[in-house]
C-alpha positions in Angstrom: 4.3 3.2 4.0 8.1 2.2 5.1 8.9 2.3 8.6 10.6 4.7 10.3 14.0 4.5 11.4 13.1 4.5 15.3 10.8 1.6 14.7 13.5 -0.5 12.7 15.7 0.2 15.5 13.4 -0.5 18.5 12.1 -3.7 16.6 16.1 -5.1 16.2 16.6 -3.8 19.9 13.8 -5.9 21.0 14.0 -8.9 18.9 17.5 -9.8 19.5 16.2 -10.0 23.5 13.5 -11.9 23.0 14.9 -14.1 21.2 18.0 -14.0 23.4 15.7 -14.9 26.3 14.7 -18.6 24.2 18.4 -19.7 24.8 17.5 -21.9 27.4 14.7 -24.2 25.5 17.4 -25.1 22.6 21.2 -26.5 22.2 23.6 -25.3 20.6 23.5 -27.1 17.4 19.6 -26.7 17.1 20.2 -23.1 16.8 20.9 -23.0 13.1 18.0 -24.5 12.5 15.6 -22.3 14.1 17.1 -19.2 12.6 17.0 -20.4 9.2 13.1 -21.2 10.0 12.5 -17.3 10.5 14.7 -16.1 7.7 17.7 -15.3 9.8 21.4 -16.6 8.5 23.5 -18.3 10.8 25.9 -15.8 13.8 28.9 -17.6 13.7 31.7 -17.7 16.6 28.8 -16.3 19.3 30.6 -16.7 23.0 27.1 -17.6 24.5 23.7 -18.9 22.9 22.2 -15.5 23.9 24.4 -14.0 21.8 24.4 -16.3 18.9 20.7 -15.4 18.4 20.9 -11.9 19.4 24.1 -11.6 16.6 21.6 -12.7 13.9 19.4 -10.2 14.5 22.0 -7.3 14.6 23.7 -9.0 11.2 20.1 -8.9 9.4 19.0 -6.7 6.8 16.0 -4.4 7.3 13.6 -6.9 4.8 15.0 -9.9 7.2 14.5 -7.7 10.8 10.6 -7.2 9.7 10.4 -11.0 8.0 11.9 -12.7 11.2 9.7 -10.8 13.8 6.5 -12.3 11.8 7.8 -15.5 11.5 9.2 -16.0 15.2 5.7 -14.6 16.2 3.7 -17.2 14.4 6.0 -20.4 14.8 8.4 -19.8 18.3 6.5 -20.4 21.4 6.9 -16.8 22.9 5.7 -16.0 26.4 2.9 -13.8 26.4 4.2 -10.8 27.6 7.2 -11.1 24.9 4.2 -11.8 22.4 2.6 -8.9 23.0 5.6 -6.4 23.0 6.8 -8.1 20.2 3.4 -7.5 17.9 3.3 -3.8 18.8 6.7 -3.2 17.1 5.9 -5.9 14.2 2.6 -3.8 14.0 4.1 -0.3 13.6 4.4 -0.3 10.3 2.4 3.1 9.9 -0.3 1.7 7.6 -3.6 1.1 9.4 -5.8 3.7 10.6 -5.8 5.2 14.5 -9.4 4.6 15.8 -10.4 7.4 18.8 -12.2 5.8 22.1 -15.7 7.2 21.1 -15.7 5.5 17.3 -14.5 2.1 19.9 -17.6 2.4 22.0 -19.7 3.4 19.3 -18.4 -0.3 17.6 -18.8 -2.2 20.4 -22.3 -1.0 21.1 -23.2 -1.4 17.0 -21.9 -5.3 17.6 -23.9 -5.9 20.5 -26.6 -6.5 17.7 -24.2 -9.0 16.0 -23.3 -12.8 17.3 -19.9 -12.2 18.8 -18.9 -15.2 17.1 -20.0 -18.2 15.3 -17.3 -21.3 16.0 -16.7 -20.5 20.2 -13.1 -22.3 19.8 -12.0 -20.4 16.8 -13.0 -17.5 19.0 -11.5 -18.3 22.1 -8.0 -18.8 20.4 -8.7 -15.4 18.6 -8.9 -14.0 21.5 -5.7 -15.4 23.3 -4.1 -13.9 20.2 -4.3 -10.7 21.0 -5.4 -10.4 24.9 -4.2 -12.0 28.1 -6.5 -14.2 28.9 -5.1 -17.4 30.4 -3.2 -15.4 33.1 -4.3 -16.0 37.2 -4.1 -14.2 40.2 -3.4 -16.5 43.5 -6.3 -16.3 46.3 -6.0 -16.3 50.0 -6.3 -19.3 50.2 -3.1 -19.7 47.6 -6.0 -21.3 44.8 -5.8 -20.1 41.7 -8.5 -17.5 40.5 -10.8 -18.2 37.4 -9.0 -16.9 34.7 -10.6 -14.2 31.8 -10.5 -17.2 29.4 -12.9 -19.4 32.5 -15.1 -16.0 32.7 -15.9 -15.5 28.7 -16.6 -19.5 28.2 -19.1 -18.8 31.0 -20.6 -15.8 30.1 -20.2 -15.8 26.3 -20.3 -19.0 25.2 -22.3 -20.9 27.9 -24.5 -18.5 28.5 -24.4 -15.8 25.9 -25.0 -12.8 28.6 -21.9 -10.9 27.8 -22.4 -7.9 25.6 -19.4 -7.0 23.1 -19.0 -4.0 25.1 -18.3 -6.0 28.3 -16.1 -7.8 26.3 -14.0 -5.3 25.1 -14.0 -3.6 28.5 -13.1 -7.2 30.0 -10.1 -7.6 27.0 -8.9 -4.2 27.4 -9.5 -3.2 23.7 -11.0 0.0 24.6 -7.6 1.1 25.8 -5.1 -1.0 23.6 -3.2 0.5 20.7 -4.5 1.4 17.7 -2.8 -1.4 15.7 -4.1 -4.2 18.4 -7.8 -3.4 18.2 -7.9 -2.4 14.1 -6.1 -6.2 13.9 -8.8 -7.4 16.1 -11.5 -6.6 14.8 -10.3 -7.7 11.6 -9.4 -11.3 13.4 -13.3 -11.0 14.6 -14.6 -11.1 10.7 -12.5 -13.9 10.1 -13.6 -17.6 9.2 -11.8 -18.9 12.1 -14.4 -16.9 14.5 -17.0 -16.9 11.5 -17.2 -19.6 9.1 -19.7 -18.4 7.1 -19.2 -15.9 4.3 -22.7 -14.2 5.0 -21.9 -13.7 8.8 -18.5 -12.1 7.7 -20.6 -9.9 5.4 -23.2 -8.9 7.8 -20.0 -8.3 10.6 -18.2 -5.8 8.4 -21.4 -3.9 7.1 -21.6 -3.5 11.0 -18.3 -1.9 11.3 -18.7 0.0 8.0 -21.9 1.6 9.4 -20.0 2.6 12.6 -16.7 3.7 11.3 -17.2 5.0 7.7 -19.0 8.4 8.6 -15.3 8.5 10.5 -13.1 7.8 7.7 -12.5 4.3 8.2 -14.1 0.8 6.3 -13.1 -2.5 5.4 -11.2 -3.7 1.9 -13.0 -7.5 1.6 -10.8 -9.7 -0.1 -10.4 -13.6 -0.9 -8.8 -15.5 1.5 -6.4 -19.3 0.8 -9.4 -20.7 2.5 -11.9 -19.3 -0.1 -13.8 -17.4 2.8 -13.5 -13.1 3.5 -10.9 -11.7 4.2 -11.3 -8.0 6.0 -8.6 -5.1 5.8 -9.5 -2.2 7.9 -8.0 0.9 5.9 -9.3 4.6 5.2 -11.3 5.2 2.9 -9.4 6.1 -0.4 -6.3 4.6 0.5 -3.7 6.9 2.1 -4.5 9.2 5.3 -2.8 13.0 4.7 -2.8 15.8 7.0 -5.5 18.3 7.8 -4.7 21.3 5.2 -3.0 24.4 7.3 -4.8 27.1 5.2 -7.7 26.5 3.5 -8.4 30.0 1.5 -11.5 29.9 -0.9 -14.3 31.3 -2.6 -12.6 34.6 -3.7 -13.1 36.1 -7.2 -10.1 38.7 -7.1 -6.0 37.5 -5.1 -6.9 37.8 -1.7 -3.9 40.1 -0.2 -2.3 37.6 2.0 0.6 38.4 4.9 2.5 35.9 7.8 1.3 36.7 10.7 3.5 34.3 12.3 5.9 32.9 9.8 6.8 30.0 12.2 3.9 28.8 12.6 2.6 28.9 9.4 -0.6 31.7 10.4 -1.8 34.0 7.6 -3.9 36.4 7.4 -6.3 38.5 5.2 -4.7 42.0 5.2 -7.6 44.0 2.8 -11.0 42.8 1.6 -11.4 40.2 4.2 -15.1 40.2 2.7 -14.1 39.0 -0.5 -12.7 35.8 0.7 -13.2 32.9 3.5 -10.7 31.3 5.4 -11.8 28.0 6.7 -9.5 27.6 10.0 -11.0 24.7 11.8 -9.1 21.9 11.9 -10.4 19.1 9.5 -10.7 15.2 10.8 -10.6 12.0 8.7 -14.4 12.7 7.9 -13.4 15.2 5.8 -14.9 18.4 5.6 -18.5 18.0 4.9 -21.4 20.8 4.8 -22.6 20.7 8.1 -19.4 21.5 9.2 -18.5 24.7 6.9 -22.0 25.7 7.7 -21.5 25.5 11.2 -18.1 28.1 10.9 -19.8 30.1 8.7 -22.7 30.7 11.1 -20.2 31.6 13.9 -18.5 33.7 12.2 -20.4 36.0 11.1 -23.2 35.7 14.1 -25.8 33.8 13.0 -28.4 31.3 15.0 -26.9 27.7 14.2 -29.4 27.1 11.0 -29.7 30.3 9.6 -27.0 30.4 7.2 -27.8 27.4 4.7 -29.1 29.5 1.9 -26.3 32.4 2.4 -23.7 30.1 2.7 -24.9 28.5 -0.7 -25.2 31.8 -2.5 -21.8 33.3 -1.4 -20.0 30.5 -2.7 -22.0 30.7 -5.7 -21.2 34.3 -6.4 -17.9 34.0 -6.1 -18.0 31.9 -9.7 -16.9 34.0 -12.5 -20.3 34.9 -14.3 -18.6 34.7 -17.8 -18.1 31.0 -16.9 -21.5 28.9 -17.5 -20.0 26.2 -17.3 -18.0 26.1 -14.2 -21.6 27.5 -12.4 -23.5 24.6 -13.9 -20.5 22.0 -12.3 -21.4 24.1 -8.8 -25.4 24.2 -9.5 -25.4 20.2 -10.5 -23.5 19.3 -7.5 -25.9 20.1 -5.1 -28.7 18.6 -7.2 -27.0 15.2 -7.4 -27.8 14.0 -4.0 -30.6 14.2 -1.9 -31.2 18.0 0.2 -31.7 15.7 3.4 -28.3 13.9 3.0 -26.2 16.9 1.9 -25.1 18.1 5.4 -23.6 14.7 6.0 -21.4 14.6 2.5 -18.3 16.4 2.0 -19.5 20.1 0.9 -17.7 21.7 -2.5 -15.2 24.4 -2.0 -15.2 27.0 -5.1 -12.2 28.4 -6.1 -9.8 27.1 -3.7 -5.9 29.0 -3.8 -2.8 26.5 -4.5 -0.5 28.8 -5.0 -0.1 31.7 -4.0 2.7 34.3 -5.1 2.9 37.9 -3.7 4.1 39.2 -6.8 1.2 40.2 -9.7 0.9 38.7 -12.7 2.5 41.5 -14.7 5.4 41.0 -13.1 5.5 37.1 -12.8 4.0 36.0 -16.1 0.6 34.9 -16.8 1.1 31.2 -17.6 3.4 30.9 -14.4 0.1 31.9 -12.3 -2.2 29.8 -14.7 -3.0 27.2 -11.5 -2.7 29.2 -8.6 -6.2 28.4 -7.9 -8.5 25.3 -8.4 -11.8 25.7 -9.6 -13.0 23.3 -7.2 -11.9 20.6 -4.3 -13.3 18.4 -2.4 -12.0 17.0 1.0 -13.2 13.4 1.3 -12.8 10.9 4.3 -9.3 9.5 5.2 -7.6 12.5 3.7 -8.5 12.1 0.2 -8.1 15.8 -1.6 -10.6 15.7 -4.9 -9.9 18.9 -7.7 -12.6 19.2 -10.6 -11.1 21.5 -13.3 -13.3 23.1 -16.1 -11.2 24.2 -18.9 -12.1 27.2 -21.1 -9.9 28.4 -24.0 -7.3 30.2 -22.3 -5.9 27.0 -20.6 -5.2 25.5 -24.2 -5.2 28.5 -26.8 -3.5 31.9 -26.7 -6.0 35.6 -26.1 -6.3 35.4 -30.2 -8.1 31.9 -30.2 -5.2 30.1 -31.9 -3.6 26.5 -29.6 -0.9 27.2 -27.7 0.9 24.3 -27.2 3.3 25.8 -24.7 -0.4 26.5 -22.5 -1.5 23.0 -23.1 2.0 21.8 -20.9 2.1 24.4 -18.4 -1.5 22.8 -17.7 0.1 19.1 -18.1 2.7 20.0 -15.9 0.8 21.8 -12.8 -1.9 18.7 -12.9 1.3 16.1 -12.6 2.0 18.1 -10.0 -1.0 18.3 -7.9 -1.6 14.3 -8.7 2.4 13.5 -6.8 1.4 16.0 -4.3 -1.8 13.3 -3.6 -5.0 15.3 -5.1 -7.3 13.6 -7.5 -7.6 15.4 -10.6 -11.0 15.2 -12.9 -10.9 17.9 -15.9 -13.9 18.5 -18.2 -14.0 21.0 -21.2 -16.2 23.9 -21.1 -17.4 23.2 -24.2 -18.7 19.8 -23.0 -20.4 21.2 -20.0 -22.4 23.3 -22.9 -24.0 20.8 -24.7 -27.6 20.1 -23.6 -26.7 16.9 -21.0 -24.3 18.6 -19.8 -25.9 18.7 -16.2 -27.2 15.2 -16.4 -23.9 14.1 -17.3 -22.4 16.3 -14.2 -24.9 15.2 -11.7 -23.8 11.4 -12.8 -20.3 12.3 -12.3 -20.8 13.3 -8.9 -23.0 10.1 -8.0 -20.6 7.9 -9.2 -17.5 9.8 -7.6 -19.2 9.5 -4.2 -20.3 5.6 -5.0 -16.3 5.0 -5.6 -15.7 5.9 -2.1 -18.6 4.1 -0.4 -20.0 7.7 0.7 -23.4 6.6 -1.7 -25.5 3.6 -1.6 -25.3 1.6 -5.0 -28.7 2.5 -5.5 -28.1 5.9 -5.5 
């Protein structure tokens, strides 16, 4: 994800001081020297050595602004408080996940269970990496209080009597930024703080059970060192927005009007029966069953339990009953996974309006209409949007039977479209889902689309 312009500009803003600020601990002549170390080129005819630094960094290229900030953080000598201003604009690159002060808690309680670490100096300079911990406050007595680094050998090396939620309340992580505690966490599965590919295992399984049901898990990779290396990311990849208007399960055009064009509110003008209007908003855990369950009770009055089996059967009925096949892709879902897990797994949304045009299809044309609606979606966790398409004849072959290749790209072309506007799209044939495995094969589909994004076990 590229930066935003107000990042770039606050990053240049703040690099050239900082680095403005090391004037004193170099000459003149060394200068040079260290800007070439962090990518920089050389400011020539600066009036003071404050400005010969700070005139590299206004000179610099975008690619250079980002490259120098990394490298003057991991080779210049910065003072902690420049360190940590510095990292939170390096940081703000607007790729790792935001994690909410309940999922934080929820972690820091889960790694109570866990060793904090397993090399105690490897995790002491982890920790001065990211929090202040050598700082002192004077006594009374003008001594020099213990400082947070005296307090966690004590307690959690020493003595091992510090939880990881007293750490993190101790740290501050609990109130950081997002981008300091996602990084250190990830520091926390590291070799440095666990040399030991098991432990790193067994540490971000940990976080995994905590933050996945939330959106959020850890890429493992191979590290230079041949130990783990952890990326915490959402699940899928990319996060997108919560949709404005989810409108589903209809049979017929629902008849649509703003009723606030600037903010983006419709309505159901006629037949508000015939279709539902999910208009909750919809976190990174996507929506799952319990949670369209839960509106569809309130909405229409029932006791929170009640409407399981009538929220099943009015999506079901909204499934056109001359298409076997797209009822046996809506049957074999909910027999793919077990009925005690369902309410925790994204639920699936029948017949789901894309597009929507006020004008009828007499008067617009059939094949531009031909995908105004999915035939189903799924919202996974982090944002990832899932369509299943079951083709009959009319999305390949004209009324008479006989291939239309001008249907076959109208299809082409609305499915490119969906895939750059970030949905997932799986298509199977009608004819396919007619032959006698054809619910087998579904109920595997499903399995091994929910396996892909860690919302199965393997075993499953």
């Amino acid at each position: 994800m590229p930066r935003t312009p107000s990042n770039l500009i606050a990053l240049r803003e703040r690099l050239g001081e900082i680095l403005g600020e090391q004037k004193n601990h170099y000459t003149g002549t060394q200068i040079p020297g260290v800007l070439a170390s962090i990518g920089l080129n050389d400011y020539l005819g600066a009036p003071s050595k404050r400005d010969h630094f700070r005139g590299a960094v206004y000179e610099a290229s975008d690619e250079q602004l980002v490259f120098a900030a990394g490298a003057a953080l991991a080779q210049l000598d910065l003072p902690v408080v420049h360190r940590d201003e510095l990292q939170e604009l390096y940081w703000d690159e607007g790729s790792r996940p935001a994690i909410p002060a309940r999922y934080r808690r929820d972690l820091s309680r889960r790694l109570d269970q866990e060793a904090l670490f397993l090399h105690g100096e490897g995790f002491l300079t982890t920790l001065a990496n990211f929090w202040r911990i050598d700082e002192r406050s004077l006594l009374a007595d003008f001594s020099l209080a213990p400082s947070l680094r005296d307090h966690i050998e004590r307690h959690c090396i020493a003595n091992d009597d510090w939880s990881a939620t007293t750490l993190f309340e101790k740290v501050g992580a609990f109130k950081s930024t997002d981008a300091r505690f996602v990084r250190f966490i990830e520091a926390l599965a590291s070799s440095s703080v666990r040399p030991d590919e098991a432990a790193q295992r067994a540490f971000m399984d940990a976080v995994d059970e905590v933050l996945k049901p939330y959106g959020v898990h850890f890429i493992v990779t191979i590290g230079a060192d041949a130990y783990l290396e952890g990326q915490l990311t959402y699940l899928g990849g990319n996060a997108k927005a919560s949709p404005k208007n989810l409108i589903f399960a209809s049979k017929a055009k629902p008849d649509l009007r703003f009723s606030n064009a600037l903010d983006n509110d419709i309505e159901v003008v006629s037949n508000a029966d015939k279709v539902l209007m999910y208009d909750r908003a919809i976190g990174p855990a996507g929506l799952l069953w319990r949670d369209l369950q839960s509106w569809f009770e309130h909405t229409r009055g029932l006791a929170a339990g009640e409407g399981k089996k009538a929220l099943y059967q009015r999506l079901g009925n909204c499934l056109p009953k001359s298409s076997p096949p797209q009822i046996l892709a809506f049957t074999s879902f909910y027999k793919a996974f077990d009925k005690a897990r369902i309410p925790e797994l994204p639920v699936l949304l029948p017949e789901v309006w894309f597009f929507w045009d006020p004008q009828t299809v007499s008067q617009r044309g059939k094949d531009a209409l031909l995908r105004s609606r999915m035939d189903f979606l799924l919202l996974l966790p982090g944002g990832v949007r899932v369509v299943i398409e079951v083709d009959g004849d009319h999305h390949y072959a004209t009324d008479d039977g006989r291939a239309s290749p001008r249907r076959y790209s109208a299809m082409m072309s609305a499915d490119r479209a969906l895939r750059l506007a970030g949905y997932e799209v799986y298509r199977f044939g009608g004819y396919e889902l007619s032959l006698p495995d054809a619910e087998e094969q579904m109920i595997s589909f499903y399995r091994s689309l929910f396996r892909r994004y860690d919302l199965l076990p393997v075993s499953q």
